[in-house]
N, C-alpha and C positions, 0 to 999 in steps of 0.2 A: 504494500500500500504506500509507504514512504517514498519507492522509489518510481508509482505513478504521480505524485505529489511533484515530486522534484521534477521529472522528466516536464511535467504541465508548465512547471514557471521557468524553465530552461525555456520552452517554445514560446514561453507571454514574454519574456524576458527578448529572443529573437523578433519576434514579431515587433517591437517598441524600437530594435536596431535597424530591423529593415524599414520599417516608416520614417524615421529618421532619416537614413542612408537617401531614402528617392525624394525625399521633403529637400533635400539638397541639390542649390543650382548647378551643383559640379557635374550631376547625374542626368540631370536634364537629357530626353533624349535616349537614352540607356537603362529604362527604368522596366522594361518589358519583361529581362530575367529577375531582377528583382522581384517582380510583382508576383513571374512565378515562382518561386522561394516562399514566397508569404501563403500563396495558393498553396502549396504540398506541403509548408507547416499546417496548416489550416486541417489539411488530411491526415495530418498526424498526430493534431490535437484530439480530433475525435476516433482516432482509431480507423482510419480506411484507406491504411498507404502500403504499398506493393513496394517491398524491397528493392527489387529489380527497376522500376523506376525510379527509386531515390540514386540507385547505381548509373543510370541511364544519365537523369538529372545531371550528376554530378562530373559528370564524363564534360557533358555538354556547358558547365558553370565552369570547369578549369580552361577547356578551351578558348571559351570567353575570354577567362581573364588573363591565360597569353596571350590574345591577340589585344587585349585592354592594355598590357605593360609594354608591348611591341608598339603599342600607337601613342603611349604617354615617352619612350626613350626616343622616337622618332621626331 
């Protein structure tokens, strides 16, 4: 029970960083993988998230953000 408590406000807790994060004019623009971020915490708040897509996800969120450090050293 404790550690579906904790796991709840880890994702309240990200959720408050990613609104944050797109609420920022630096993001502007770039806020579409963000948004979905907040979408598949949302599915993991309530319990209805498929491993294999957070794996998926997460494939797709690194490539991002090499080609994001590739275009900020450019």
């Amino acid at each position: 029970m404790k550690h579906e408590e904790d796991q709840k406000r880890c994702i309240e807790r990200a959720y408050e960083l990613v609104d944050l994060t797109v609420a920022d004019p630096k993001w502007r623009g770039r806020s579409k993988e963000l948004l979905r971020i907040r979408e598949m915490l949302g599915e993991e708040y309530i319990g209805r998230i498929d491993l294999r897509k957070i794996e998926q996800y997460y494939a797709y969120c690194l490539d991002f953000a090499k080609a994001n450090v590739k275009y900020e050293l450019e």
